[in-house]
C-alpha positions in Angstrom: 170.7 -102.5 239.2 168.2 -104.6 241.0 164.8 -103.7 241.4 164.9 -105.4 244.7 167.0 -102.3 246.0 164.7 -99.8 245.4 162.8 -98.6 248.2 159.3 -97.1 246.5 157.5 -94.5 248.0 153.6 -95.1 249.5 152.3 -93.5 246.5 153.7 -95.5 243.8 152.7 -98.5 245.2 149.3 -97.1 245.9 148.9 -96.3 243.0 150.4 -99.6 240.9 147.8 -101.6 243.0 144.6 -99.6 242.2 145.8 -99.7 238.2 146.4 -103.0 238.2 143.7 -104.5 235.8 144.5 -107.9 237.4 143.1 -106.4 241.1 139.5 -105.0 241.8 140.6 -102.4 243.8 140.3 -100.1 241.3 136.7 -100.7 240.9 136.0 -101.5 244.3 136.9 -97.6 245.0 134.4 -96.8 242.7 132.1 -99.0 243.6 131.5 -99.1 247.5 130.9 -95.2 247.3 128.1 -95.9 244.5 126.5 -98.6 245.9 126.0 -96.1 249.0 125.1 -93.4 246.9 122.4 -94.9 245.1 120.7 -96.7 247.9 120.9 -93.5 249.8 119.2 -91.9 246.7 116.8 -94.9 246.6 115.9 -94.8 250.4 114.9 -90.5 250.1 112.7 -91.7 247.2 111.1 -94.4 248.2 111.8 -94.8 251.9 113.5 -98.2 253.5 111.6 -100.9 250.9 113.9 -99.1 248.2 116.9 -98.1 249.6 117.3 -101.6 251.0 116.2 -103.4 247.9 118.8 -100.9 245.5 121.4 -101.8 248.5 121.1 -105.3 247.6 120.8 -104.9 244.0 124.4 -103.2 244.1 126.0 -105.1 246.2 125.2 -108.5 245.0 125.9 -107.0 241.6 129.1 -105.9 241.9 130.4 -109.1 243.8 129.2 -111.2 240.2 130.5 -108.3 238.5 133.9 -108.3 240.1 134.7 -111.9 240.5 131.7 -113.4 238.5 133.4 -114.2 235.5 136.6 -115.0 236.8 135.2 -117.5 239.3 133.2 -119.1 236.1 136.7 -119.4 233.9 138.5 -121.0 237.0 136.2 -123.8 237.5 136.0 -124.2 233.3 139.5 -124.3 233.6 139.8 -127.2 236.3 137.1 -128.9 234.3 139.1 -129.1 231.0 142.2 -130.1 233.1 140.6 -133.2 234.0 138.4 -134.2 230.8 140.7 -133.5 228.3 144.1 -133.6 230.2 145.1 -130.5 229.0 147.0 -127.2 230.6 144.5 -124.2 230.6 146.7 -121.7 232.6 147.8 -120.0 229.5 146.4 -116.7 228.3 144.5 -116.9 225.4 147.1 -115.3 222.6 146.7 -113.9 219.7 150.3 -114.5 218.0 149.8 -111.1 215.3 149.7 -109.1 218.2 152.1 -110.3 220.8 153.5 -113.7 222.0 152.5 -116.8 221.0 152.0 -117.9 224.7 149.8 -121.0 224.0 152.3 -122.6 221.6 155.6 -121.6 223.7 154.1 -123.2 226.7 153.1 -126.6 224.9 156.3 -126.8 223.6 158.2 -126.3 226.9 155.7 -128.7 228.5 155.8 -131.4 225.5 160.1 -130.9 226.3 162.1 -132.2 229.3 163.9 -129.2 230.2 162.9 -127.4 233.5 163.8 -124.2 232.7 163.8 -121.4 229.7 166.7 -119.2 229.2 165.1 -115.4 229.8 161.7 -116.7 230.3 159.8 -117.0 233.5 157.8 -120.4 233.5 157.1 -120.4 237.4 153.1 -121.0 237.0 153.6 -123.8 234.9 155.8 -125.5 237.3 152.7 -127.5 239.4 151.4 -128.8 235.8 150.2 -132.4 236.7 152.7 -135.6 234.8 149.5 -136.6 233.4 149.1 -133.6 231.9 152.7 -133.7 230.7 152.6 -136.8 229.5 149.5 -136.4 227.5 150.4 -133.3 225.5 153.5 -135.9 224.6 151.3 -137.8 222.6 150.0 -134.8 220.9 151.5 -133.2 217.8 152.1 -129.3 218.6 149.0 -128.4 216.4 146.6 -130.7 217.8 148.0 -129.6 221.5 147.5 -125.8 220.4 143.6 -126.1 218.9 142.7 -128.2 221.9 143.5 -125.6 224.1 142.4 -122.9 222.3 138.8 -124.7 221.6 139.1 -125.2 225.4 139.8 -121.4 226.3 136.9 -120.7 224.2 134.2 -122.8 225.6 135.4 -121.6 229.2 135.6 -117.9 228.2 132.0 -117.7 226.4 129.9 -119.7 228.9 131.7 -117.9 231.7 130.4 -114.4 230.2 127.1 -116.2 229.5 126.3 -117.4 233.1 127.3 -114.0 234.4 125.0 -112.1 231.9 122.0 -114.5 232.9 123.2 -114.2 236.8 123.3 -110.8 237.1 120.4 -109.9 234.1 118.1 -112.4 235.4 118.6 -114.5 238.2 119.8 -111.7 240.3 117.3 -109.0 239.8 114.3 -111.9 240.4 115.6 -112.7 243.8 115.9 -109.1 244.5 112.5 -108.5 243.8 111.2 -111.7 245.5 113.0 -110.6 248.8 111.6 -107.7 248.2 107.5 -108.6 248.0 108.5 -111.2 251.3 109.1 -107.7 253.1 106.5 -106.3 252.4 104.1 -108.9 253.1 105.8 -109.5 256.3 105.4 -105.2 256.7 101.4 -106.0 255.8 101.1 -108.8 258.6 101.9 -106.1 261.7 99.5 -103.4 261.5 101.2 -101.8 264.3 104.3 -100.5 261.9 104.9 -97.1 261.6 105.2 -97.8 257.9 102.0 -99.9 257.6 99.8 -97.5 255.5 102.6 -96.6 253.0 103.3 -100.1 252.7 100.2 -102.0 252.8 99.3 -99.3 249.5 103.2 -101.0 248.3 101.9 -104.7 249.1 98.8 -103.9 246.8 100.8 -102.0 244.2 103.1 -105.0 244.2 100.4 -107.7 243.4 98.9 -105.9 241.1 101.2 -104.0 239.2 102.5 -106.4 236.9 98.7 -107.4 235.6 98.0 -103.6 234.8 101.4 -102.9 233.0 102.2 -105.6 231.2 102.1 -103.9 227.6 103.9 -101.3 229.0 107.1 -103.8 229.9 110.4 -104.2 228.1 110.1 -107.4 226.4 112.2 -107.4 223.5 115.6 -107.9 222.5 117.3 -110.3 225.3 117.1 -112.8 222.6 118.7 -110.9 220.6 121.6 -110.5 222.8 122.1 -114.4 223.6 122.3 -114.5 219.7 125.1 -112.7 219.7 127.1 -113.5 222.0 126.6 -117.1 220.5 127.6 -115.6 217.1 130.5 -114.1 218.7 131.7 -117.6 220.5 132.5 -119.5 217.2 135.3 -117.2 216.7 138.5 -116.3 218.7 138.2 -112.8 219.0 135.4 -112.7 221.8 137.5 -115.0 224.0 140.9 -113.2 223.1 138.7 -109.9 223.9 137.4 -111.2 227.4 140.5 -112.4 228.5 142.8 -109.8 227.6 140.8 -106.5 227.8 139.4 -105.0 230.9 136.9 -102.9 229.4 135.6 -105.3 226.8 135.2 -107.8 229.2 133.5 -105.4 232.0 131.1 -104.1 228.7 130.6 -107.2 227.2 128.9 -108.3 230.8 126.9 -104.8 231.6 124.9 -104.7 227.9 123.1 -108.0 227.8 123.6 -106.9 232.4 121.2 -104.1 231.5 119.2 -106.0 228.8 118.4 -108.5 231.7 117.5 -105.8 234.3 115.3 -104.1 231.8 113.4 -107.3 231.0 112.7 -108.3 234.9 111.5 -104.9 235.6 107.8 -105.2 237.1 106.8 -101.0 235.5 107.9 -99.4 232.4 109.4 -96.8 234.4 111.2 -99.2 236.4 112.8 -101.3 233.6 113.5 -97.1 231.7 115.4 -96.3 235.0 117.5 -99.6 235.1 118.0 -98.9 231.7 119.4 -95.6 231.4 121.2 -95.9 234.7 123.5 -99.1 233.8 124.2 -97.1 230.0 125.4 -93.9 231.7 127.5 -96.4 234.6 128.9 -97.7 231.8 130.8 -95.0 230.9 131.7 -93.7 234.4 132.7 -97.0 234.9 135.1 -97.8 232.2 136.1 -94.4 230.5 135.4 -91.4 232.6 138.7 -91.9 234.6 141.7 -92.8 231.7 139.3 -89.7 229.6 140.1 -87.4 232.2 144.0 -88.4 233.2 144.8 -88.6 229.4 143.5 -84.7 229.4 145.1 -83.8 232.1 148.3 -85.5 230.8 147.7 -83.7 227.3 147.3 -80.1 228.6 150.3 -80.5 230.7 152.7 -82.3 228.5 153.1 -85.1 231.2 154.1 -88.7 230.2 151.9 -91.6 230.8 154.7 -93.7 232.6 154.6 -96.4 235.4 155.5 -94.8 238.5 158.1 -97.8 239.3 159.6 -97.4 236.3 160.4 -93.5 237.1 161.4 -94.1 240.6 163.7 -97.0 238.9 165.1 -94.8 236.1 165.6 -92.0 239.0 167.9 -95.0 241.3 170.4 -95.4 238.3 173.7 -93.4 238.4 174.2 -89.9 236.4 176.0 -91.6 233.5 173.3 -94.5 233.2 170.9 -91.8 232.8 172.6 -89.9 230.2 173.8 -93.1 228.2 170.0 -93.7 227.7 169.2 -89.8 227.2 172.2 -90.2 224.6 170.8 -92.9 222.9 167.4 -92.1 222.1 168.0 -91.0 218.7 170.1 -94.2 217.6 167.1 -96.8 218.2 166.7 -98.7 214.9 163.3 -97.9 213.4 162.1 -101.4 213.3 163.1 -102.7 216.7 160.0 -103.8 218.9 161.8 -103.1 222.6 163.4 -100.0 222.4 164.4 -99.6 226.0 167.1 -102.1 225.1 169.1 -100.0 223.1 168.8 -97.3 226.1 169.8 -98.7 229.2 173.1 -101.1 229.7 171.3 -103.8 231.7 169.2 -106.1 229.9 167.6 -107.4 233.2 166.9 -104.0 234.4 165.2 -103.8 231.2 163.5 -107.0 232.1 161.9 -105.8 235.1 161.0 -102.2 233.6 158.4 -104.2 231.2 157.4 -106.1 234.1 156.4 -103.3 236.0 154.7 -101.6 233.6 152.6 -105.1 232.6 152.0 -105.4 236.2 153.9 -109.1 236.3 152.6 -110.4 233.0 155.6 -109.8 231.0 158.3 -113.0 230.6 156.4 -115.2 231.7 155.8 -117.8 229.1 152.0 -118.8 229.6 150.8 -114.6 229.6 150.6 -112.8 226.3 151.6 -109.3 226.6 150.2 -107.3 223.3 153.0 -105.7 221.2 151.0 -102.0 221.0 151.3 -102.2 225.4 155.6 -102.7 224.8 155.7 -100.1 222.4 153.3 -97.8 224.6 155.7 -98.3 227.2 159.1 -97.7 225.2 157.1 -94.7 223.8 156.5 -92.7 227.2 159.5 -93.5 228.6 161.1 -92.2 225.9 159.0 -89.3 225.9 160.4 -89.3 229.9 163.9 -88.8 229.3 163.2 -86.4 226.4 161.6 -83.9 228.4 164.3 -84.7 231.5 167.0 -83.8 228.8 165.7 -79.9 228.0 164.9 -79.8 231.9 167.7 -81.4 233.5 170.6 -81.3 231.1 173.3 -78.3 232.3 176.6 -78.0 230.1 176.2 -81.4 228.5 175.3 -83.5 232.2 172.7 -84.5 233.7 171.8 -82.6 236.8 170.5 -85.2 239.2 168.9 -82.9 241.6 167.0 -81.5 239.0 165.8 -85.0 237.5 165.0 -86.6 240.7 162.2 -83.4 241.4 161.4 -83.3 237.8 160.9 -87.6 238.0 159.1 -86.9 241.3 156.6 -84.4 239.2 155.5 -86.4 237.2 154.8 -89.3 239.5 153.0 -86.4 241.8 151.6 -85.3 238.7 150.2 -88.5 237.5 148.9 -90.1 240.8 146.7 -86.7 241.0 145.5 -87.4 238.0 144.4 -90.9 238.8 142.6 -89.7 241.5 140.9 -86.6 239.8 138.9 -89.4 237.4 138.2 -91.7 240.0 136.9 -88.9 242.1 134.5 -87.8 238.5 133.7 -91.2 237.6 132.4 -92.0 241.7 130.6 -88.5 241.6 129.1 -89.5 238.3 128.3 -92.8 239.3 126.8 -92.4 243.2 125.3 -88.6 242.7 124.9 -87.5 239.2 123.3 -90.6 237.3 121.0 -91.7 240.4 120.1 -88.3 240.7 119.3 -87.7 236.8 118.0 -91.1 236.6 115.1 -90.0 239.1 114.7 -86.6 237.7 113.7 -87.2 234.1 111.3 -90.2 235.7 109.9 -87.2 237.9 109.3 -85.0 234.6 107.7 -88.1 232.8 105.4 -89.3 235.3 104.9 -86.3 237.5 105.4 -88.3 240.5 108.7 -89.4 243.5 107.8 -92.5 243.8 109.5 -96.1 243.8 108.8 -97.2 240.3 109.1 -101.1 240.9 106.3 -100.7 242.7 104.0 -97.6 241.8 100.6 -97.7 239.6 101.5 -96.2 236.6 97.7 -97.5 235.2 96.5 -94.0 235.3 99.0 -92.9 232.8 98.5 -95.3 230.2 94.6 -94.8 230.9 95.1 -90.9 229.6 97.1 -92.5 226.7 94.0 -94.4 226.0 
């Protein structure tokens, strides 16, 4: 069976592109809606100054936060290449919980041989003869901590920059394009807007004199200090390169610590503050929270919709063979799907569906807990297919072809129910909470990067 003969329907590969943790179009579905959302919010607060300046501050966010620290590792990457002469486009591996992908790919590099039986080493195909031949004069072990020293340099500064870009740098320029509007605004007294906005321009020069002991100030150092603490050891850079959400989190706290610092008003630098915390769950856990509910109450397996539409093209005794089998898996094996299905390259491609490409190839590191995830829910699968589908000791294939399209139907709804609560949460919900509880504490609707807040700490007083 070749995967190459199977025809997949719209919605598998819809849905195999927006999970792909490699691809932003996941996030990217979340995100345009909530950078709309929240400037729209922004814009019914505090008119066009702060919808357009929350527009901004979204958009220019996101495009750091998307392909910020990717674009950082790439050149870190190229720079290493040509210092030290060394291949960097290997994952970062941690050989106790998957493949050893750093030391299988010096070794194949340090070798002559073009090719590895089973293994894919395609992307290691354009590595430069000068690279080659300098990992030659290496032993193994000095190849393997180079590289890894390497990966770790490149990994930490890359979260660094992005942290200070979108913490500092970004949120300044914001607020400097920001005061240039409104003293353009100021300068033609004809403007509908000019009274509102000549009060703004005054706020805006003034605001940060009167609420200076009212500012977040505290803490960013702290968060430098450990990230630098966390950069002497592997697990941040194995961490950052091989898990979506730690990578995504480890960039929005010191993100929000940075936001929260820049703010020009107490109130200001409170909203940025609890608005990026609550994102941060709508962003990385409100979705898989609400499709592993779903999948819990309904007894649905958390399988790769290639693999089922796979699983479904194979013939009536392939399917039972692995049915069959399920109970004669030896305890200790770490690819069970092996001892279910005949073809060992079908196989193949069933764990390089479900690792979205990573799997076989000799430079990625795919974890052992994701393999046995995988043999786990398809196992879980065909169990369920046998007390549906099995009639007089056969598999019925009508009735596992519209139980395999249930679940796949089942699933993709799912995915869509949490990315439909996380964009809710993330464009309505928190911009609208955000705004409330500053309404309750100040008493005012007002844009608070720019409001006088000197009255309230003068009744404090």
């Amino acid at each position: 069976m070749s995967f190459n003969n199977i025809s997949y329907s719209f919605i598998t590969k819809a849905v195999n592109v927006v999970q792909n943790p490699a691809l932003p179009i996941g996030t990217l579905i979340e995100e345009i809606p909530c950078d709309i959302g929240r400037s729209y919010e922004g814009y019914k607060r505090g008119g066009v100054i702060e919808g357009t300046e929350k527009f901004r501050k979204e958009v220019m966010a996101a495009i750091v936060w998307l392909f910020g620290m990717p674009a950082f590792r790439f050149l870190g990457d190229k720079f290493f290449e040509f210092v030290l002469k060394i291949p960097m486009n290997i994952d970062y591996s941690n050989p106790k919980e998957g493949n050893d992908a750093i030391k299988n790919s010096v070794e194949f590099l340090k070798s002559n041989t073009e090719s590895i039986s089973n293994t894919d080493v395609s992307e290691l195909k354009n590595v430069s003869s000068k690279i080659k031949d300098n990992l030659k004069k290496m032993s193994l072990d000095e190849a393997i901590k180079k590289i890894s020293f390497a990966k770790k340099i490149t990994s930490i500064s890359a979260l660094v920059l992005n942290c200070v870009l979108m913490g500092i740098v970004l949120p300044k320029f914001n607020q400097k394009l920001t005061k240039k509007k409104l003293e353009k605004m100021k300068s033609q007294p004809l403007h509908r807007f000019d009274d509102f906005e000549t009060f703004k321009s005054k706020v805006s020069q003034d605001s940060r004199k009167k609420n200076d002991n009212l500012s977040f100030r505290g803490g960013f150092d702290k968060v430098f200090n450990d990230i630098k603490k966390y950069g002497l050891a592997g697990f941040v850079t194995y961490k950052v390169e091989n898990d979506n959400v730690f990578r995504l989190c480890s960039t929005d706290i010191p993100m929000t610590a940075g936001r929260t610092l820049t703010s020009r008003t107490f109130f200001e630098g409170f909203e940025n503050s609890f608005m990026d915390i609550a994102s941060m769950f709508f962003y990385n856990f409100c979705a898989s929270l609400i499709q592993n509910g779903f999948r819990k109450k309904f007894n649905i397996p958390n399988v790769n919709p290639a693999n089922i539409e796979a699983i479904k093209s194979l013939s009536s005794d392939d399917i039972k063979f692995a049915i069959d089998n399920i109970f004669n898996i030896p305890s200790d094996s770490k690819e069970k799907l092996r001892f279910l299905f005949k073809n060992n390259s079908f196989v193949d491609e069933l764990y390089k569906q479900a690792t979205y490409g990573k799997y076989g190839k000799i430079n990625r590191f795919v974890k052992n807990s994701d393999i046995n995830s995988i043999d786990n829910e398809v196992i879980k699968f065909l169990m369920q297919a046998k007390e549906k589908c099995f009639e007089n000791g056969s598999i019925n294939l009508d009735k596992f072809n519209n139980f395999a399209k249930k679940v796949n139907k089942s699933n993709s709804k799912y995915l869509a129910f949490g990315l439909g609560a996380s964009i809710f949460g993330l464009s309505v919900l928190v911009p609208k909470l955000t705004f409330w509880i500053t309404r309750k504490l100040t008493g005012r609707n007002e844009f608070t990067g720019l409001a006088d807040y000197s009255d309230l700490r003068n009744k404090k007083t």
